[in-house]
N, C-alpha and C positions, 0 to 999 in steps of 0.2 A: 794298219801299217805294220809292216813286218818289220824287225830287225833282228832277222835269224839270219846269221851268216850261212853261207853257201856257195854252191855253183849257178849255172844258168837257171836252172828251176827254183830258184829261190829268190826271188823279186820283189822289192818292195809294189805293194800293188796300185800305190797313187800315178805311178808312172804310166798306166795301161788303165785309160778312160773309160774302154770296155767292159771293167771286171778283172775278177783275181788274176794275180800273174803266176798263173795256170798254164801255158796255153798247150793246145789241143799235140797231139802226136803229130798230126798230117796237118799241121798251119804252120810251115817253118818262115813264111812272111811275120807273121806274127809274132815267133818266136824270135827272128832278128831284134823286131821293134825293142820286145821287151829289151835286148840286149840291151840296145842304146843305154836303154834310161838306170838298166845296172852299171855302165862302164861312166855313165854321168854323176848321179847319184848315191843308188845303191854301194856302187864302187867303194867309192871311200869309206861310208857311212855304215851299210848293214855289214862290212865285214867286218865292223869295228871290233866288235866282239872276237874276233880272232886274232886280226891286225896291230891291232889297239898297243896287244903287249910287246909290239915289237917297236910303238914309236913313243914320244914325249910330247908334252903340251907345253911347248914353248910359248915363251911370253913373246905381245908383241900381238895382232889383229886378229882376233877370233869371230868365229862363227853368230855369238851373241848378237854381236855388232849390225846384222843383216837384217835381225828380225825385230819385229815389235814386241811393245812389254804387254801387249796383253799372249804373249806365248805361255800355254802352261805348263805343256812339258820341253824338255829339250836334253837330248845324246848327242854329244859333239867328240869327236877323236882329232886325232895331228898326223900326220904320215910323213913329217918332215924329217930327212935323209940323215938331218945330225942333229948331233945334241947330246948331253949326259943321259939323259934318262933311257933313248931310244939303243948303249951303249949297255947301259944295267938291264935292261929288259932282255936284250942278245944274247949278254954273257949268262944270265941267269935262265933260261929257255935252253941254251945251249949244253947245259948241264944234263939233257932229260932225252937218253937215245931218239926216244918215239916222235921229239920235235927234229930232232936233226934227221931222222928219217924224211919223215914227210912235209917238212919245211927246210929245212936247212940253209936258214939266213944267213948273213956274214954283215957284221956292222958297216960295211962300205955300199950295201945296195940300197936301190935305189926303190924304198917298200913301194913307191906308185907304178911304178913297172911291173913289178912283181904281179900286185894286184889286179893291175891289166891283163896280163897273162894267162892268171888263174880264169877270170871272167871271161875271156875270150878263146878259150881253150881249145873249144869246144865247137868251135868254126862258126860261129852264127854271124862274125862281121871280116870273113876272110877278107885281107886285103890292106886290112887297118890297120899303119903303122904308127907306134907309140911315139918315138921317136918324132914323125915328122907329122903327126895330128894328135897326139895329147899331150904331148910335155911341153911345145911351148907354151900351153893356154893353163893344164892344168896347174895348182895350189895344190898345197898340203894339205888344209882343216877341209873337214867338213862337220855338218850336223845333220840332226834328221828330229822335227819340232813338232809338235801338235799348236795350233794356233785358235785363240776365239776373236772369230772377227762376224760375232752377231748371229751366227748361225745355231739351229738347233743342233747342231752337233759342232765338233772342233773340224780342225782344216787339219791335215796333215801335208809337210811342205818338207823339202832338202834342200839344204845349202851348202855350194860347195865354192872354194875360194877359187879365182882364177890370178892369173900371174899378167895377164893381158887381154883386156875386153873385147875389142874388137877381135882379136886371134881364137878368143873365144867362140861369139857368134860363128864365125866361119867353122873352128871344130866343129860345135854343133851339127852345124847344117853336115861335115862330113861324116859325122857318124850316124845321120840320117842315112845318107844316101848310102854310105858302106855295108849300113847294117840294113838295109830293104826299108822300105816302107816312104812315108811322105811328113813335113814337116805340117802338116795343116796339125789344125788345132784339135786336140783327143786323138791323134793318131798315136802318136808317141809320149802325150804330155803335153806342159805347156812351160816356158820357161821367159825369165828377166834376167838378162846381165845387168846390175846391179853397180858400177863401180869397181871393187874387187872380187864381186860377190856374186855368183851364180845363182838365182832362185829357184826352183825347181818345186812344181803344182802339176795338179790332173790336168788344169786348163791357164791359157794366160793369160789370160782375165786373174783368175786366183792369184798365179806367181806374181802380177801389177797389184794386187791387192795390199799382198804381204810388203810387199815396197812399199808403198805408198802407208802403210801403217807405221813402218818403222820408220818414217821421215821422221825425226825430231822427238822420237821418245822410243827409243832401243831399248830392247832388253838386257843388254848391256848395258845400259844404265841406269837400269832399273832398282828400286832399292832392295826390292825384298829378295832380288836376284845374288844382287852383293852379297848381302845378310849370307841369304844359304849355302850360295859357295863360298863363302869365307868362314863359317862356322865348320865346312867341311876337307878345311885342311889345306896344306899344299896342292899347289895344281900338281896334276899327273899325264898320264896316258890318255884315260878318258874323262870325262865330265859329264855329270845327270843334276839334274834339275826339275823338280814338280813342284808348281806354283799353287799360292792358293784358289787362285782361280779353274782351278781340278773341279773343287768340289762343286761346280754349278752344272757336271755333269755327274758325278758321282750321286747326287741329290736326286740327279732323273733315275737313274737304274735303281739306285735305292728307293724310290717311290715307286718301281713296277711289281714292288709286293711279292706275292706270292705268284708271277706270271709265269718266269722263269721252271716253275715246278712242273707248270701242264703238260701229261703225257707221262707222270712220273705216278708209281704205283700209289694210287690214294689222293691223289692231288686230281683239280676236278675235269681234268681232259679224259683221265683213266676213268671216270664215271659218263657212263652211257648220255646218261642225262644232264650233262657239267653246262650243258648251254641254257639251262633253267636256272642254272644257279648266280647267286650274287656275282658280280666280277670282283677279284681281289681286290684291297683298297692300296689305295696309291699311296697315302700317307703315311709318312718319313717316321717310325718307332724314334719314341721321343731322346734315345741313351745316342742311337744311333746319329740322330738328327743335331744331338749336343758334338759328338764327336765331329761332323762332318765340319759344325761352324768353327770346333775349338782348332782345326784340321790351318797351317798359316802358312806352309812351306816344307822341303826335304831338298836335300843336295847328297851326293856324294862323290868323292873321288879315285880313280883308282892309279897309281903307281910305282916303278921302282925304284929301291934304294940298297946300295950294296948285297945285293944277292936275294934280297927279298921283294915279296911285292905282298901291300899295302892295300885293302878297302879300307876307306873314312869315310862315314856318313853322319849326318845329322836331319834330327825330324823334330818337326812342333810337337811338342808333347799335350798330345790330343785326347790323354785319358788321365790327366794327375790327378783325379780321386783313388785311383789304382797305383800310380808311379808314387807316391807319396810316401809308400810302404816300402820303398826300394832303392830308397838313397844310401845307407848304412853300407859301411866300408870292411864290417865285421867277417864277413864270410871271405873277400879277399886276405885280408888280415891272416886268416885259419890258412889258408895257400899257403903264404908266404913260412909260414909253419910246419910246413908238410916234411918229409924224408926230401933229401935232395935228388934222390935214384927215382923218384915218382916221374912214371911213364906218361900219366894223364889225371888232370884233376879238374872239378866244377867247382869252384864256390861262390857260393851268394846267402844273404842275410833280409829277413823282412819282419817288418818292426813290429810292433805289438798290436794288434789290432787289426791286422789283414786280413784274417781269414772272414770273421765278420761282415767286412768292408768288400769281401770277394761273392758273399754270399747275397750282398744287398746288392751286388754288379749285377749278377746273376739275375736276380729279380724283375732288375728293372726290364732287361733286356726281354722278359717274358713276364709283363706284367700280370698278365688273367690267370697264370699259373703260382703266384704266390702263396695263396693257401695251400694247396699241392706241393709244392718246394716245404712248404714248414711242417706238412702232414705226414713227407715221405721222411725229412729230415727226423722228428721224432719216434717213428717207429722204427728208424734204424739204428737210434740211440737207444730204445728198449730192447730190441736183438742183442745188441754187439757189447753195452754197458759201455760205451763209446760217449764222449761229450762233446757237444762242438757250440763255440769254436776250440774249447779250453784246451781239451787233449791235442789236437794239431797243431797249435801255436807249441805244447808244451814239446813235439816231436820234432819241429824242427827249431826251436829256441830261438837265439839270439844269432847264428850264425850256422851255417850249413857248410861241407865240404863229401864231394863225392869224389872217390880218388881210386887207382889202380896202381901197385906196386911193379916192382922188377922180381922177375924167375916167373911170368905167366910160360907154362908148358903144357901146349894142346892136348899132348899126349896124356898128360897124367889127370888132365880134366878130363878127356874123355873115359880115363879107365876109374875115376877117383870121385869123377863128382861135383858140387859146385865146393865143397868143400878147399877143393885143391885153386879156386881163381884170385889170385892178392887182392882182392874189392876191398874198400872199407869205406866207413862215415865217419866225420868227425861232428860233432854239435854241441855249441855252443850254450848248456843248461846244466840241469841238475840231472845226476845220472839217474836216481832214485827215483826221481818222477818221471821219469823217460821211461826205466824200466819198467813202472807200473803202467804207463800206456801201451808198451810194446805188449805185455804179460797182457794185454784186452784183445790184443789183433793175433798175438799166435794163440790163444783159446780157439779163434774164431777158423784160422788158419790151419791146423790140428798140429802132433807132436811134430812131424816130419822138421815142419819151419821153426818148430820152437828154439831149436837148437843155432839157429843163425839169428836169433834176437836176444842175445844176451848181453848186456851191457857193462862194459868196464870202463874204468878213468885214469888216465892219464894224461900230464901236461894242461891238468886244467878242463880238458874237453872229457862228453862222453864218447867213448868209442863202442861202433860195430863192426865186425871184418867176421869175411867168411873163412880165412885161413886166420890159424894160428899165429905164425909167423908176423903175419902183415899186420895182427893186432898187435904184437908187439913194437914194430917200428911206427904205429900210428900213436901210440902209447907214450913212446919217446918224440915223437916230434922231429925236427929239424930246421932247416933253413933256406928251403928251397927259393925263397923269395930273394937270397944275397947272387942264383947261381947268377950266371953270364948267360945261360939260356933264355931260362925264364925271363930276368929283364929288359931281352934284344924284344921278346913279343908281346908283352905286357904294359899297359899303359897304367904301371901302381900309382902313381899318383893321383890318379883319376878315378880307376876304374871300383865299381861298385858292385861286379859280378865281372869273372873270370874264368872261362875254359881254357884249361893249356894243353898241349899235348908235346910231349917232345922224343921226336922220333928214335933220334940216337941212342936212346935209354934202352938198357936190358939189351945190349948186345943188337941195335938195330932190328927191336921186336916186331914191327911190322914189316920189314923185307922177310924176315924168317922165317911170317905165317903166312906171306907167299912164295917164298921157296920153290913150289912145286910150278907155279907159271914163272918162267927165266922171264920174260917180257915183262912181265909185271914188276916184278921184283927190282929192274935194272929200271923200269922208270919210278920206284918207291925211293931207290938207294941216297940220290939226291936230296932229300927233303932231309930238313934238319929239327922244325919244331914250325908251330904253328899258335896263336892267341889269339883271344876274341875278347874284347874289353868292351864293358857296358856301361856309361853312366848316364844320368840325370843332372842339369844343370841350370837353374834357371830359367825352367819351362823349355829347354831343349833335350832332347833324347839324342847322346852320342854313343855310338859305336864305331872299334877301331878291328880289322882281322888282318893279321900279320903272317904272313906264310917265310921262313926264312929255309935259305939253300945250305947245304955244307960248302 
């Protein structure tokens, strides 16, 4: 099931009972059909991804409602003509020449139209007018669901809303007949009008299926549905949804082993003789096998809010033997301590005992190679005078920050060296012991590197920078964490790891360094700063990415 936006050639393929929504150069009957079930369908649905940013998910009858709860995945957008959000996504799109080039929306249209247009471009249902055969019947929402209804595989199904049932049915049948082809069953698909609800299947048998499932336990009412969109924030533009009911096919592919590899150099198709040999085993590696069961749900949502726009996700945290090293707020902390001029910075923090706990992960995931892991691990501790896990824990301490200064000049890196780039680390430990670790890796590194592993302390941390200069402003510190930037894209309260990057620093340093493409540059100018917030929260994994406009 596709859901790559596009033109005619890019169809979702449930709609075309035949086979991919491919169709041939010289079969323009066929090529109609397909249209249909893109201007049904696909329309609202695969173009989400494009369209998406241009509408809101208003409250009020969603696509959920359609389906049954045993859906496991589900992409639902809104295409509805008003609203605040579909108002901020306009104004903020409209900031960016390349969208007003080749979209140039205006808040007053009408995006189902639009979208109509686009898909029908292209002649395949000449004749067909929006006006007097889609807009009375079509709705705003749509989705596009994968469903388990008992089969060895999921179902994949579309729902789109309609505005009037019966006016419905009759579109239908006219964009059969407009667009070529015949309403039998697998010619074009199979569909249920539904109440408000369009359902949309390969056959109509399936689309009655899907109805008939969601009589009296929707997925929308589902609890763990709730749970994960509402751990994922504000509704938005669009909506994603994976159930745990995933993993009863994830459990298959993951049990076809080693199949996947046959025909790859060394793997047993590429041996002459592979059909003597054992057949891969099917059985689930036990780390993975933990994962899949610990595996209970994910949501996210996407959109906007005064000039910026917003991904929120949320995931069952399906690995906290690992996450558990990753709650510590220390490495944001060191951010918020940075120079305020700082262009871009990482930080994050992991607590004592990870690296260990990384290297018994490792293991298990390969378990027959454990002796091996501890044989190669010691003789590269006798090379190097390298200890582990002691010296890495000691290299990255208590708190990490990877950071880039303002005065980055291409020019004089290229003539100068890495010496001339404002890089630096900040870390949370003792400098003395840090240094004695670094003094093992540039031994091994030779003199060249030696000279950018030198440690010095200020504000409490050890510092390394490759320019002079930017050692001294990492030396002094700051407060980057008080600016107005930082705060619009950062979730401090929360977050547990933080990449920032803020554009307008250094003289709007990434327009500068494409200067040379005007195109480029004039769609960079817009952008104001960007944050990626990560935390850990009682067994959920949240992440927030903030993209803000000037």
């Amino acid at each position: 099931m596709s859901m790559t936006p596009g033109g005619p050639a890019e169809r979702p393929d449930y709609l075309d009972g035949s086979g991919p929504a491919q169709p041939a150069p010289d079969n323009d009957n066929k090529k109609r059909l397909i249209a249909v079930g893109a201007i049904v369908a696909g329309g609202a649905v695969v173009a989400g991804g494009a369209w998406a940013a241009t509408s809101f998910f208003a409250t009020g009858a969603q696509p959920a409602e359609a389906l049954p709860a045993s859906t496991v995945a589900y992409v639902s957008v809104d295409l509805d003509p008003s609203g605040g959000q579909k108002i901020e996504a306009i104004k903020t799109l409209r900031k960016f020449p390349g969208f007003v080039d080749q979209v140039d929306l205006q808040a007053d249209e009408d995006l189902r139209e639009r979208l109509f247009e686009e898909i029908t471009s292209s002649g395949e249902c000449e004749g067909l007018d929006y006006a007097a055969d889609v807009k009375p019947w079509l709705g705003s929402r749509a989705a596009m669901a994968v469903i388990d209804l008992g089969e060895d595989e999921p179902t994949p199904v579309g729902v789109v809303q309609t505005t009037d049932g019966g006016k419905a049915e009759e579109g239908l049948a006219t964009l059969v007949e407009t667009c070529g082809g015949s309403d039998e069953e697998g010619d074009v698909g199979g569909w249920v009008v539904d109440g408000d609800w369009i359902v949309l299947a390969e056959t109509n048998d399936i689309a009655q299926q899907v109805v008939d499932a969601a009589d009296g336990s929707t997925l929308a009412a589902d609890s763990s549905f709730q749970e994960w969109t509402g751990a994922a924030g504000d509704d938005g533009v669009m909506s994603m949804y994976v159930g745990k009911g995933v993993t009863k096919y994830v459990e298959d592919l993951a049990g076809m082993g080693g199949m996947g590899m046959m025909g790859m150099p060394g793997a047993p198709m590429a041996d002459e003789n592979w059909m003597a040999e054992e057949p891969p085993s099917e059985e689930v590696p036990e780390e993975l096998q933990q994962m899949i069961n610990d595996f209970d749900g994910a949501a996210a949502t996407v959109r906007f809010d005064d000039g910026s726009v917003e991904v929120e996700y949320a995931m069952s945290d399906y690995n906290p033997d690992m996450t558990r090293f990753m709650t510590s707020e220390q490495g944001v902390d060191m951010i918020s301590a940075l120079p305020e001029d700082t262009v871009a910075a990482f930080g994050f923090a992991l607590e004592e005992g990870w690296a260990e706990a990384m290297l018994d992960y490792v293991k298990t995931l390969a378990p027959d190679e454990s002796a091996s892991i501890d044989d190669q691990l010691a003789q590269f501790e006798t090379e190097t005078g390298l200890a582990f896990p002691e010296d890495i824990e000691t290299l990255l301490g208590d708190g990490v920050t990877v950071s880039m200064g303002s005065g980055l000049d291409p020019d004089a890196v290229a003539n100068g060296g890495p010496g001339e780039v404002p890089v630096g680390i900040r870390i949370d430990g003792d400098a003395d012991e840090i240094q004695a670790v670094l003094d093992k890796i540039a031994a091994q590194a030779g003199p060249e590197m030696a000279e950018f592993m030198q440690v010095s302390e200020g504000d409490g941390y050890a510092v390394l920078a490759l320019q002079d200069d930017y050692r001294g402003a990492l030396e002094g510190g700051g407060s980057l964490g008080d600016s107005a930037t930082y705060s619009e894209v950062v979730e401090a309260d929360e977050a547990q790891s933080v990449l920032f990057v803020n554009f307008n620093a250094d003289d709007d340093w990434l327009v500068r360094l494409a200067g040379d493409m005007p195109e480029v540059s004039e769609n960079l100018e817009p952008l104001a700063a960007l944050g990626v917030s990560g935390w850990v929260d009682d067994g959920v994994v949240h992440g927030l990415v903030k993209l803000t406009t000037d």
